[in-house]
N, C-alpha and C positions, 0 to 999 in steps of 0.2 A: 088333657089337651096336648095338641102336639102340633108346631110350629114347621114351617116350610117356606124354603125361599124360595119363589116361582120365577117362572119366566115366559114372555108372550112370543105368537110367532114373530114380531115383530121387536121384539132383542127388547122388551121394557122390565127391569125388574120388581119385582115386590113378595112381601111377606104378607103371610095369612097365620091362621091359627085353626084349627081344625080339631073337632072333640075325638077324634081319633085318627089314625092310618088308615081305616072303613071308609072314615065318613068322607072326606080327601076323596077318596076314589071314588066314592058312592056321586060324592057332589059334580065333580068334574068326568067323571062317564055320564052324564045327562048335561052337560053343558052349563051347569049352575059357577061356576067360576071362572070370573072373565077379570082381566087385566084392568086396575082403576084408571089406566091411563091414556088407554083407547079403546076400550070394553071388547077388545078379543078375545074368544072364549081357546083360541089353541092353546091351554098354557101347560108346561111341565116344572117338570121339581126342577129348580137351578143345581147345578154344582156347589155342596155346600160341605167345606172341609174344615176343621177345627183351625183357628190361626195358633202354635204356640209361639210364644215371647219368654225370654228371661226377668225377670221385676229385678228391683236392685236388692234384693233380698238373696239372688241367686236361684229363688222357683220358677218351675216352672209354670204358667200363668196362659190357661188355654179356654178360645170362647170361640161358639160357632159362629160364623160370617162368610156369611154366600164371594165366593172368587167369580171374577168374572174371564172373558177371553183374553181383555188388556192387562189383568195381574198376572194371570197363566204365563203370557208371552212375557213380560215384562220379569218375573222371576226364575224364567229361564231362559232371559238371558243376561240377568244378571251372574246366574250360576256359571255359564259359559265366559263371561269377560272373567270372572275372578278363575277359573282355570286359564282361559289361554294369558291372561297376567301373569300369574304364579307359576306353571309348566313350561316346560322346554317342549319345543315345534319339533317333530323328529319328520316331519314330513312322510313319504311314501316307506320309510323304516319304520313305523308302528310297530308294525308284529313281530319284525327280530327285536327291536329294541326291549318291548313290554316281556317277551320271552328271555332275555339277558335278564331284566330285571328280577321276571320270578324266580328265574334259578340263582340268583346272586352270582353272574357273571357281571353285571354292570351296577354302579351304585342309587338303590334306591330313590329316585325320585318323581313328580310328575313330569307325565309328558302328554303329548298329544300328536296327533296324524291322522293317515290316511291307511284305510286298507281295503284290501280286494274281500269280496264275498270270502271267496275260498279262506283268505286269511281269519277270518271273523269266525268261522265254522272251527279252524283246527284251533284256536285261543280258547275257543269256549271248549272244546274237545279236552285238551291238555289242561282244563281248570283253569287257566290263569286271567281274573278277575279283572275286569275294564268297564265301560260306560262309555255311549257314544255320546257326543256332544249334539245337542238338538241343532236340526236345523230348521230355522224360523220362516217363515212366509213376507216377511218385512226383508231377510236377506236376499231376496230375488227381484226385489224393486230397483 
């Protein structure tokens, strides 16, 4: 048996159970699997990525459960507040400054900015390791 979180074209979630990864395909290329909650038959596999959590025991402690668009957006930008919190704003200096830093000209810390294409290209060129901060579709409202 093998379990699947679905999704309709009409954004309704649900789980099934299917006697294999075959039959799933077999059932839904003939239109046999339709949404309980408005019997659309467009349905696909949701996004479904293991959650892990710490227990107080210190394990790690992991189970699968379907993420939706609102947790996606919601966990990244929680990841984003707790950088631009914690890191210094270097503004339109991004690229010398993250460049000070990997050479140990400047003292190790976060920061965060802005950079030109070009800049972005010769960072990743010279190896020196970064992550763009997302930006969200709720920040243009």
């Amino acid at each position: 048996m093998i379990h699947y979180s679905l999704i309709c074209d009409k954004q309704h979630p649900f789980d099934a159970w299917f006697r294999s990864a075959a039959a799933y395909d077999e059932q839904q290329g003939r239109g046999a699997v339709s949404c309980p909650a408005c019997g659309s038959a467009h349905v696909e596999k949701a996004l479904m990525a293991p959650a892990v959590a710490r227990s107080g025991s210190g394990k790690i402690v992991v189970s699968n459960q379907p993420i939706n668009d609102a947790q996606i957006r919601a966990a990244l930008r929680a990841m984003r507040d707790k950088v631009v919190s914690e890191a210094e704003n270097v503004g339109d200096k991004f690229a010398q400054e993250a460049r000070n830093i990997h050479y140990d000209d400047a003292p190790a810390r976060g920061i965060y900015g802005q950079a030109s294409r070009e800049e972005v290209a010769d960072l990743i060129e010279e190896g020196i390791e970064f992550m763009p901060l997302p930006d969200l579709p709720d920040d243009h409202n």
